[in-house]
VOBA-1610 file (N, C-alpha, C; in pm, whole numbers, padded with zeros to 5 digits, always signed):
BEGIN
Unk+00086-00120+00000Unk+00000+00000+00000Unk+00088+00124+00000Unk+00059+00223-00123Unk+00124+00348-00111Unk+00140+00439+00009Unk+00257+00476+00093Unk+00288+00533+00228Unk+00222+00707+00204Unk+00062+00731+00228Unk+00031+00823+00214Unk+00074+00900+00407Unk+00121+00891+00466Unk+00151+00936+00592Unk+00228+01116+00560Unk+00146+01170+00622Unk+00141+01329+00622Unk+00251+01345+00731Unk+00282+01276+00823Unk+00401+01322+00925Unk+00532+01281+00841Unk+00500+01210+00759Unk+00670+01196+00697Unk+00712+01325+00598Unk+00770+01367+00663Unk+00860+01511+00622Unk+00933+01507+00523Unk+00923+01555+00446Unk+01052+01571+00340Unk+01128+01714+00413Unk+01292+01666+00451Unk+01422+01726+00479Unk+01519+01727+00367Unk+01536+01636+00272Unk+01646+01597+00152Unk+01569+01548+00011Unk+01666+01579-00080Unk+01633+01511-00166Unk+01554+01350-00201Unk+01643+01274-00098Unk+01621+01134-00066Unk+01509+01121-00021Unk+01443+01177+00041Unk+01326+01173+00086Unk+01202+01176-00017Unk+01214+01288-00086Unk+01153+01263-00221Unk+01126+01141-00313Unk+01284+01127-00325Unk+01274+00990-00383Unk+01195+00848-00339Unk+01242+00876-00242Unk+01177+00735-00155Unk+01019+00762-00165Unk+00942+00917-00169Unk+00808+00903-00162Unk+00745+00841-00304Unk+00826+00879-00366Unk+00810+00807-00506Unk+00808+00644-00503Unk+00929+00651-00502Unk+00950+00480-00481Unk+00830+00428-00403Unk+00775+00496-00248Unk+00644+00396-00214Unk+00502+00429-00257Unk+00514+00515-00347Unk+00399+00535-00422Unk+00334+00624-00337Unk+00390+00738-00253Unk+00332+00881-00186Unk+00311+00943-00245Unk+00210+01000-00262Unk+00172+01181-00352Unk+00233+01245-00278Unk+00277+01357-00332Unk+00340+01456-00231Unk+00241+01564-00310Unk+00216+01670-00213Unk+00188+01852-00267Unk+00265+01888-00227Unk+00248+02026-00318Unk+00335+02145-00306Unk+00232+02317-00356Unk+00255+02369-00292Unk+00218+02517-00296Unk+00308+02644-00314Unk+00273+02727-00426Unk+00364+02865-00406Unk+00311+02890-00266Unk+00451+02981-00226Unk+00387+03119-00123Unk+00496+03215-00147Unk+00476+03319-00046Unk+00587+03431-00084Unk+00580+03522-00018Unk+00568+03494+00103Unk+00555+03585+00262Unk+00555+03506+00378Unk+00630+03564+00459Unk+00649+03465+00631Unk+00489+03466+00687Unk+00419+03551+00674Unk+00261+03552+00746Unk+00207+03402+00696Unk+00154+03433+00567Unk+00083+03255+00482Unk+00174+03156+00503Unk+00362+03207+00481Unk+00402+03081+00482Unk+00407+03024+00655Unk+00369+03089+00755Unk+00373+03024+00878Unk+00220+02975+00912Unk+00145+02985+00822Unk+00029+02927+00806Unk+00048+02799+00733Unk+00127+02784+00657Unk+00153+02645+00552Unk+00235+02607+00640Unk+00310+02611+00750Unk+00375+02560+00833Unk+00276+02524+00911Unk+00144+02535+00979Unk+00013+02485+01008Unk-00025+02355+00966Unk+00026+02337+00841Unk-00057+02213+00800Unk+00006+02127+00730Unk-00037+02010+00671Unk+00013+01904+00596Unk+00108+01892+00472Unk+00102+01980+00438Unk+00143+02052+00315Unk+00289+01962+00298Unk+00318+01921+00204Unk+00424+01855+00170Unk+00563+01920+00138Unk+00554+02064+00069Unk+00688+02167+00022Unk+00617+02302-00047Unk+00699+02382-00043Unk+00674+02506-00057Unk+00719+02556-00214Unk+00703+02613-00286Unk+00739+02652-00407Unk+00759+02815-00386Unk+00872+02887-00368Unk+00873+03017-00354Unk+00877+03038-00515Unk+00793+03103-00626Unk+00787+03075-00757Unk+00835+03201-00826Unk+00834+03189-00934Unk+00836+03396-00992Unk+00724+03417-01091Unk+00602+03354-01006Unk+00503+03376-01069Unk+00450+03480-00991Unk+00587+03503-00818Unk+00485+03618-00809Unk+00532+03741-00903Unk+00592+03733-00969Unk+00583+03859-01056Unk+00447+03882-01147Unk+00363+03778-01119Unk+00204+03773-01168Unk+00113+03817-01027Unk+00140+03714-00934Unk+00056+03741-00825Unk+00059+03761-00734Unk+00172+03830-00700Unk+00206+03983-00606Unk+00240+04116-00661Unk+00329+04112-00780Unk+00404+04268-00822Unk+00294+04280-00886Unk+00189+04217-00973Unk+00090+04238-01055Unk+00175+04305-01198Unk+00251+04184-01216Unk+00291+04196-01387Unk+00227+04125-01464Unk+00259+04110-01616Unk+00177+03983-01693Unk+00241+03885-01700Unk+00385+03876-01675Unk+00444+03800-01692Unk+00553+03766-01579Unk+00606+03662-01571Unk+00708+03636-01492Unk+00837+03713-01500Unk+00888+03737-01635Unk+00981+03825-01647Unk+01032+03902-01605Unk+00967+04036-01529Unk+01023+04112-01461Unk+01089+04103-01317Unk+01091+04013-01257Unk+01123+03945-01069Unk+01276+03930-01126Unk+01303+03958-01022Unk+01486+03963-00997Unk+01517+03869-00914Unk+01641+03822-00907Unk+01729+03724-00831Unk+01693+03798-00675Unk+01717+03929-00698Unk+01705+04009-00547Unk+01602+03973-00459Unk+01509+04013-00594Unk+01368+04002-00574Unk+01314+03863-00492Unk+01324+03738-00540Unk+01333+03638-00536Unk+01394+03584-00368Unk+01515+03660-00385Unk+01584+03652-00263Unk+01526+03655-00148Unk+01493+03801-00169Unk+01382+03863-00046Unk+01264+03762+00001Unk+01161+03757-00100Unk+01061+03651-00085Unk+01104+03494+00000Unk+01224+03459-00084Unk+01279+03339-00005Unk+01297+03324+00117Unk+01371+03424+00175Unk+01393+03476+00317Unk+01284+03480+00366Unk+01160+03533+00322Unk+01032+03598+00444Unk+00998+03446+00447Unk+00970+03368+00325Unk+00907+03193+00353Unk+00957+03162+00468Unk+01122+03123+00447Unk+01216+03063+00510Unk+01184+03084+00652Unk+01126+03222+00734Unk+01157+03256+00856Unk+00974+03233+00878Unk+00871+03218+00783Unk+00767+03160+00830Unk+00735+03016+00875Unk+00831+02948+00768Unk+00811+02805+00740Unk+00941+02731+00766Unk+00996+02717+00882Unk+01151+02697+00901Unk+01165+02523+00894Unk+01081+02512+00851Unk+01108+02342+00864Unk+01029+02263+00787Unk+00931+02329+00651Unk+00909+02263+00545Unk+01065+02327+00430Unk+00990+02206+00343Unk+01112+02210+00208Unk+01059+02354+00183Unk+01163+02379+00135Unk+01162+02525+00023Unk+01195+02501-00106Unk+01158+02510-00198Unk+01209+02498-00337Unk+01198+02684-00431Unk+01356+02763-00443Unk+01315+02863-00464Unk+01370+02867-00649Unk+01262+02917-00688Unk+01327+02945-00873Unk+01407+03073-00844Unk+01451+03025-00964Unk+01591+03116-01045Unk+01514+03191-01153Unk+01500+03316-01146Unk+01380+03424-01185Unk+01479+03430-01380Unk+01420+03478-01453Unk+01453+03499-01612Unk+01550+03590-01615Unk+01664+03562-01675Unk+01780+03672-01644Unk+01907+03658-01565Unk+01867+03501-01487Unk+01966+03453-01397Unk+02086+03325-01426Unk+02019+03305-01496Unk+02067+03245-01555Unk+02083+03115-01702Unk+01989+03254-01825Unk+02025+03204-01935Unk+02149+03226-02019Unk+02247+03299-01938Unk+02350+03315-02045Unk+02420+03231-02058Unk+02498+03123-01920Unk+02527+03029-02005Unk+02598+02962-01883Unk+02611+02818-01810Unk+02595+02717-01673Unk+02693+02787-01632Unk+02824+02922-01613Unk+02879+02958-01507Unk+02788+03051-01443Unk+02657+03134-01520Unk+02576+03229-01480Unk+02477+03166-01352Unk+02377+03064-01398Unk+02309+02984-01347Unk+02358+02919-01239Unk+02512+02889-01212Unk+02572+02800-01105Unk+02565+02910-00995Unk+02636+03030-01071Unk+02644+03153-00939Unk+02502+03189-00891Unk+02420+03205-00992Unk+02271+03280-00886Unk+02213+03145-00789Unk+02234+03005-00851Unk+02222+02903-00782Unk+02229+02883-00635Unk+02388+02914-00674Unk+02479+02920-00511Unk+02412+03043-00466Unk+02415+03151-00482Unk+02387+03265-00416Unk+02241+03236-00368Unk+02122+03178-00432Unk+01976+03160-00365Unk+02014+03098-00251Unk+02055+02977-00306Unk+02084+02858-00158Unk+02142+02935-00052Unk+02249+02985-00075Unk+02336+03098+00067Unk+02241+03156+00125Unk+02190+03249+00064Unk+02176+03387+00091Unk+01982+03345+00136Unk+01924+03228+00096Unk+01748+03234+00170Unk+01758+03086+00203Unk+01879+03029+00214Unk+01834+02858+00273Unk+01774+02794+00207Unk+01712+02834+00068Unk+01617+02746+00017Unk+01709+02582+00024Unk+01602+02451-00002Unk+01693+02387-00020Unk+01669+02316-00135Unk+01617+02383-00199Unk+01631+02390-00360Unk+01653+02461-00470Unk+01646+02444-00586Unk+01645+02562-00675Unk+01605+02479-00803Unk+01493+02607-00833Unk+01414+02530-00973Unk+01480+02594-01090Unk+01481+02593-01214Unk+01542+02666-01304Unk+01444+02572-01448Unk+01424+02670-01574Unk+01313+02630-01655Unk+01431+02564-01782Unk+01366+02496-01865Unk+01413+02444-01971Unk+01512+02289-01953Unk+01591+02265-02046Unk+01659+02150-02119Unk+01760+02155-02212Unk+01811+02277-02223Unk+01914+02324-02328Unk+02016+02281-02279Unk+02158+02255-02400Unk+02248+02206-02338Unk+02305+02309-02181Unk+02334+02414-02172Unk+02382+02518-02094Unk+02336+02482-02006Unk+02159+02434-01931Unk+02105+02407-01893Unk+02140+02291-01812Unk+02142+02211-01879Unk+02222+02074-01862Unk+02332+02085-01761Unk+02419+02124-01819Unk+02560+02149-01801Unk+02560+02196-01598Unk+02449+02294-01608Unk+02376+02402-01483Unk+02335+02287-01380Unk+02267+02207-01430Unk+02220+02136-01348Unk+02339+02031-01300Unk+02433+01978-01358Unk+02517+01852-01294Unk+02603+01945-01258Unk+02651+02042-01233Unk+02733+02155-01209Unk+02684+02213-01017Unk+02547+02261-01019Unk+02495+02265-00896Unk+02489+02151-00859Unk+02439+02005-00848Unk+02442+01914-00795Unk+02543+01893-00715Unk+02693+01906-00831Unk+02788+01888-00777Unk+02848+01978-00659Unk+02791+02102-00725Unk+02855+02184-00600Unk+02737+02182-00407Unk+02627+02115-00457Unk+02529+02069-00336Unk+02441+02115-00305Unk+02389+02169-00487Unk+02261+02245-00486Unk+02139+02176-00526Unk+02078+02101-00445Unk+01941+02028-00540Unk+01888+02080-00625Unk+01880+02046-00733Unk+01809+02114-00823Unk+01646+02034-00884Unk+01535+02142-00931Unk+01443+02045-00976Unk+01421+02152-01132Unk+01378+02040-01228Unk+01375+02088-01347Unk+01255+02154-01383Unk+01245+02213-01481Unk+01050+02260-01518Unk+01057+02208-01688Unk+00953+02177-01758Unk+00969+02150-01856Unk+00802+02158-01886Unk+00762+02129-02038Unk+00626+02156-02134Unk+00601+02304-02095Unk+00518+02351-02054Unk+00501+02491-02048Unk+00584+02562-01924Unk+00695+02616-02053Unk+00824+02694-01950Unk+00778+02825-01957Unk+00674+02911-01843Unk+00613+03049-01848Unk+00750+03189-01901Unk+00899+03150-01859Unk+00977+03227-01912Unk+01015+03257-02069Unk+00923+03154-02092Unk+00941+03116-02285Unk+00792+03154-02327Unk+00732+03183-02279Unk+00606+03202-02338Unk+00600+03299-02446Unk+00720+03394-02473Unk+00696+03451-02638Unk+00728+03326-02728Unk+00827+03230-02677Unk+00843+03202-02763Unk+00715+02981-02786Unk+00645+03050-02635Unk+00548+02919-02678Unk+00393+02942-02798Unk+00442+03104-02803Unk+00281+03188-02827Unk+00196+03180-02735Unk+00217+03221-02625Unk+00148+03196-02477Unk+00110+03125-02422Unk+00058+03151-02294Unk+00032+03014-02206Unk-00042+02917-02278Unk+00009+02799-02342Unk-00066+02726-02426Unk+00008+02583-02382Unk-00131+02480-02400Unk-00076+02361-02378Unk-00010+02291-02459Unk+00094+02236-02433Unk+00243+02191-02497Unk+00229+02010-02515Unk+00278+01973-02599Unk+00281+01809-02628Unk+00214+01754-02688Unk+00155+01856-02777Unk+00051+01800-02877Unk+00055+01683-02970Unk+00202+01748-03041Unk+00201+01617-03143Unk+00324+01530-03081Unk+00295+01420-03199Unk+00395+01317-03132Unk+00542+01361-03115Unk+00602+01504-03225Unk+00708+01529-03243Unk+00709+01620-03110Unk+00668+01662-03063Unk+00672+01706-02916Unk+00681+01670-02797Unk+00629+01586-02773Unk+00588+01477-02694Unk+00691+01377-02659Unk+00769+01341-02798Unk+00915+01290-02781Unk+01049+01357-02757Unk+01008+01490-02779Unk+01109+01581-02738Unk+01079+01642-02562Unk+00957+01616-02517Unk+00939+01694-02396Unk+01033+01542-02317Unk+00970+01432-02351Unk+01025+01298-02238Unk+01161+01275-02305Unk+01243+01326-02406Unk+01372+01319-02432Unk+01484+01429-02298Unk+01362+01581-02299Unk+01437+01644-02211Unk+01394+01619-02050Unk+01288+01551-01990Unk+01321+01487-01854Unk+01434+01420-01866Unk+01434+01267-01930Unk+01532+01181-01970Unk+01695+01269-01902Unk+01723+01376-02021Unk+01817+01437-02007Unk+01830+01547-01853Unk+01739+01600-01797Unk+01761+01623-01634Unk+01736+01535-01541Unk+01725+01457-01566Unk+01723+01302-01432Unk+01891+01299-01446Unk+01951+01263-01594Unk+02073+01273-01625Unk+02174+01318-01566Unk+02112+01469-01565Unk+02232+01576-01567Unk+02212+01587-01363Unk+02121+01545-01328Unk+02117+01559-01128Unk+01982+01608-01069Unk+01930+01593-01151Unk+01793+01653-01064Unk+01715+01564-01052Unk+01631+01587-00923Unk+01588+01539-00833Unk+01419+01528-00874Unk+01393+01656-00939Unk+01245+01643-00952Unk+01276+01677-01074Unk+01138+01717-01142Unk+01076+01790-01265Unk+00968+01850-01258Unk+00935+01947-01289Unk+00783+02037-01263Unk+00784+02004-01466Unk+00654+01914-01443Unk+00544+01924-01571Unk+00450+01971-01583Unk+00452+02111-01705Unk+00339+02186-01676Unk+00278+02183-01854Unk+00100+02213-01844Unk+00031+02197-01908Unk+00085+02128-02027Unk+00080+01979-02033Unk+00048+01924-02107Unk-00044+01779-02088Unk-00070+01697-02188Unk-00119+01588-02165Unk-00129+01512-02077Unk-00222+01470-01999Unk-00205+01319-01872Unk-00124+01233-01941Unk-00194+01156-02013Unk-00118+01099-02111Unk+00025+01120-02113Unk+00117+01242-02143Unk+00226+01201-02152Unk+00286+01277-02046Unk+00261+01307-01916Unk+00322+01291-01810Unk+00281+01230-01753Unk+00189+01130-01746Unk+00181+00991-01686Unk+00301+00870-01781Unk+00356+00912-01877Unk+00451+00840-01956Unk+00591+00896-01874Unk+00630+00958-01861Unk+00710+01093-01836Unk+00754+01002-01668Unk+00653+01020-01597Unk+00672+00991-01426Unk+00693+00803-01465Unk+00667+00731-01569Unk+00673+00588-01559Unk+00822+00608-01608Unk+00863+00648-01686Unk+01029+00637-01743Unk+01120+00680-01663Unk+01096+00830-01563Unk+01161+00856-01450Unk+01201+00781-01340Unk+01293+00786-01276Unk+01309+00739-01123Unk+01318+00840-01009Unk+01324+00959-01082Unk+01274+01115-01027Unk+01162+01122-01010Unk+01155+01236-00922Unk+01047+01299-00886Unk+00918+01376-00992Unk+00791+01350-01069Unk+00794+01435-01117Unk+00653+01515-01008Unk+00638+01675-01073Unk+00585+01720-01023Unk+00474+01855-01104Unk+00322+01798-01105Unk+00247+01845-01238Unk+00161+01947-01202Unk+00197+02060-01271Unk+00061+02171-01279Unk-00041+02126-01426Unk-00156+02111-01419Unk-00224+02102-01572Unk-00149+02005-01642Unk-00140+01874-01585Unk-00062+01771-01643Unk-00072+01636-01547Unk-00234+01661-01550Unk-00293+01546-01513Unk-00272+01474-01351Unk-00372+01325-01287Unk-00341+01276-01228Unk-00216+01172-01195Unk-00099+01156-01254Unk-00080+01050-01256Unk+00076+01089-01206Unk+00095+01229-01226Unk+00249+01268-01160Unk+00267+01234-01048Unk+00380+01241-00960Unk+00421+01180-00864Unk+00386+01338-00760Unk+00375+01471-00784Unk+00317+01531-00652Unk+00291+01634-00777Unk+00212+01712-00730Unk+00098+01834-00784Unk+00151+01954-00710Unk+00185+02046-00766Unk+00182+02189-00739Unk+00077+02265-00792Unk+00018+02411-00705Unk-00102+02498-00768Unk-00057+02630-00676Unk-00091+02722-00714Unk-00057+02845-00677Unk-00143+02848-00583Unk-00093+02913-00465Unk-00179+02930-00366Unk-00292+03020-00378Unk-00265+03136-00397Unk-00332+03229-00463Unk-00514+03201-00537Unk-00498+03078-00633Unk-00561+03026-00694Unk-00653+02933-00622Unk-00565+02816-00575Unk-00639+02768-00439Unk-00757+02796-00345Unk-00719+02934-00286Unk-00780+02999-00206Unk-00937+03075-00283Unk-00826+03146-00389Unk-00964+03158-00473Unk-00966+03337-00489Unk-00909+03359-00456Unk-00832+03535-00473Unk-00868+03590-00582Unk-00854+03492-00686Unk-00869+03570-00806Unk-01008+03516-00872Unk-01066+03576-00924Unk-01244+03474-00899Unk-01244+03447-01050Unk-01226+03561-01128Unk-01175+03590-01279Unk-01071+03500-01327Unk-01042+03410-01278Unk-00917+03334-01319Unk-00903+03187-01269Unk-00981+03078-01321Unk-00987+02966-01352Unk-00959+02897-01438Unk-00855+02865-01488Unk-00816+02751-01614Unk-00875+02626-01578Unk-00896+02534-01662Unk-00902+02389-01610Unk-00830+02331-01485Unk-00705+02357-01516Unk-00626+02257-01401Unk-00637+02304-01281Unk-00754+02466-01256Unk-00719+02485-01095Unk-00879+02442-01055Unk-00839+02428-00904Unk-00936+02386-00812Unk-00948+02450-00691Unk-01031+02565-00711Unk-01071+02664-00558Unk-01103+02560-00436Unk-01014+02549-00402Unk-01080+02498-00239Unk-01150+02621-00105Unk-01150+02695-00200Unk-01230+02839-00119Unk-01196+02921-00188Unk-01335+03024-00149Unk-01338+03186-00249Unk-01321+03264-00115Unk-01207+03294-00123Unk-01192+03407+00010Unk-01205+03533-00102Unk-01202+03521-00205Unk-01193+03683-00214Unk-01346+03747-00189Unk-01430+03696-00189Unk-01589+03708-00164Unk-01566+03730-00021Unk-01487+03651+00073Unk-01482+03664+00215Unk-01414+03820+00288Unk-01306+03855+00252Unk-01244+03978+00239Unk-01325+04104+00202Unk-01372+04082+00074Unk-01460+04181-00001Unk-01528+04194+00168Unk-01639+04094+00209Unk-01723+04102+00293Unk-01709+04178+00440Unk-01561+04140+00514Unk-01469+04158+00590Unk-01437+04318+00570Unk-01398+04384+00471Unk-01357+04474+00446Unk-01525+04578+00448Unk-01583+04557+00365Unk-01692+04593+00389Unk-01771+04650+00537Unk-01758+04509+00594Unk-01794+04552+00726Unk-01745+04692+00826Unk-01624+04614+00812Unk-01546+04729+00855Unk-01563+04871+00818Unk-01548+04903+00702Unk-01572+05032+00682Unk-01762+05069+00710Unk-01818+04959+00720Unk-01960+05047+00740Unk-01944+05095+00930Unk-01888+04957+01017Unk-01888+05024+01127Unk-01814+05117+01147Unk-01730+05133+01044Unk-01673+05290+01125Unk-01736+05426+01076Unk-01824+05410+00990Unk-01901+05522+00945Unk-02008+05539+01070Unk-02044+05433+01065Unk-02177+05439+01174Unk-02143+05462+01269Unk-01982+05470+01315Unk-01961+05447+01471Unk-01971+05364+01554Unk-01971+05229+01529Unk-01989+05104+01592Unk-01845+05072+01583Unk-01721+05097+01571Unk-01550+05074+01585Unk-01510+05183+01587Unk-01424+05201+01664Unk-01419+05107+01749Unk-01526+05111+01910Unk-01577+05034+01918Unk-01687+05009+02073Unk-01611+05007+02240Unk-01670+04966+02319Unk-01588+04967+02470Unk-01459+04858+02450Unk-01538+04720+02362Unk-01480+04622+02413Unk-01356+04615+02298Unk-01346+04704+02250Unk-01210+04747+02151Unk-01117+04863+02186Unk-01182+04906+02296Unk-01106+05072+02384Unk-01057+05024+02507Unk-00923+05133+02519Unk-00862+05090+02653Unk-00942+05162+02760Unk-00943+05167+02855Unk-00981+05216+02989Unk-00879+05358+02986
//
């Protein structure tokens, strides 16, 4: 029977692995503040994804593009000191390192130093890439891969669009896991494509994989927290699943508030000092 047990912690890489090996789902959630993330330190939650999607859903950009290593940094740190004892997995923001595996090794090392993460995600399969990944390994940086819809490539995917269509794709997406299991990594983030072929993808691996919009069959699921919760009401793709509409709750919350203070009902006795 698959070891679904919520007290077994992932601390290391190895740990991962092994949840794989006994057939554990693992989750994972963005966050990107010590407040929520000492709330995800509350609960079951399997690992943390510090992402640079908040350059979507915190800076309120369109794209990931604009978030900095700095940027990134910062965020890492506030998780880190909410959530001191789940995994951290922090990306390597656009700019950090595509020029070429001595670029990528340094912002690597520098995330890990400088916010504890004890990971580092980085997008694509290019050789440089490659090179990045058995390079940090070596130097004792876990790394996890991203691959099918890489959001830093999205000019060049024609936007958020689902990836693996044809067969000539499809053999090139499970050619480049293939090639980061290879090169040292530990996981893979598969995003929007086929069940179908990341349920192919997690059977050929002995890695970790790990699926946004890419079906049941990956070895652990990531979703933006953000989304989750339900924040954004306007913004449902297929692959997400509101487990609550707080933004209806807030709206409500906020509301209140400002009517009692018009009316003069806040603050009352039992909100005043003596």
């Amino acid at each position: 029977m698959p070891d679904q047990n919520p007290s077994t912690a992932l601390r290391y890489p190895a740990h991962w692995l092994a949840a794989k090996a006994s057939g554990r789902k693992l989750s994972v959630l963005t966050c990107y503040d010590a407040g929520m993330a000492g709330l995800l330190a509350q609960t079951d939650l399997d690992a943390i994804l510090v992402g640079d999607s908040l350059a979507m859903v915190v800076q309120g950009h369109d794209s990931t593009l604009p978030v900095t290593l700095d940027e990134m940094t910062y965020h890492c740190r506030m998780v880190r000191r909410g959530a001191p004892d789940k995994f951290i997995i922090g990306d390597l923001p656009f700019g950090s390192f595509q020029v070429n595996a001595d670029e990528a090794v340094r912002s690597g090392l520098a995330l890990m130093k400088a916010a504890a993460v004890d990971a580092v995600k980085l997008e694509g399969a290019s050789p440089h890439i490659l090179e990045a990944v058995q390079r940090l390994k070596s130097a004792g940086v876990p790394v996890v891969g991203h691959i099918g819809l890489t959001p830093q490539s999205f000019r060049e995917h024609a936007g958020f669009k689902l990836q693996g269509k044809t067969k000539t794709d499809q053999a090139r997406i499970l050619a480049e896991a293939r090639a980061l299991q290879t090169a040292g990594a530990f996981a893979i983030v598969l995003e929007l494509m086929p069940s179908s072929l990341a349920a192919e993808i997690t059977r050929a691996l002995e890695i970790v994989t790990i699926g946004i919009g890419a079906g049941p069959d990956c070895d652990a699921q990531v979703l933006v927290l953000h989304d989750l919760l339900g924040l954004f009401e306007d913004f449902k793709p297929r692959h997400v699943k509101h487990y609550a509409t707080l933004a209806s709750v807030i709206r409500t919350a906020v509301n209140g508030y400002h009517n009692d203070v018009h009316q003069g009902r806040f603050p009352d006795d039992e909100h005043s000092f003596a």
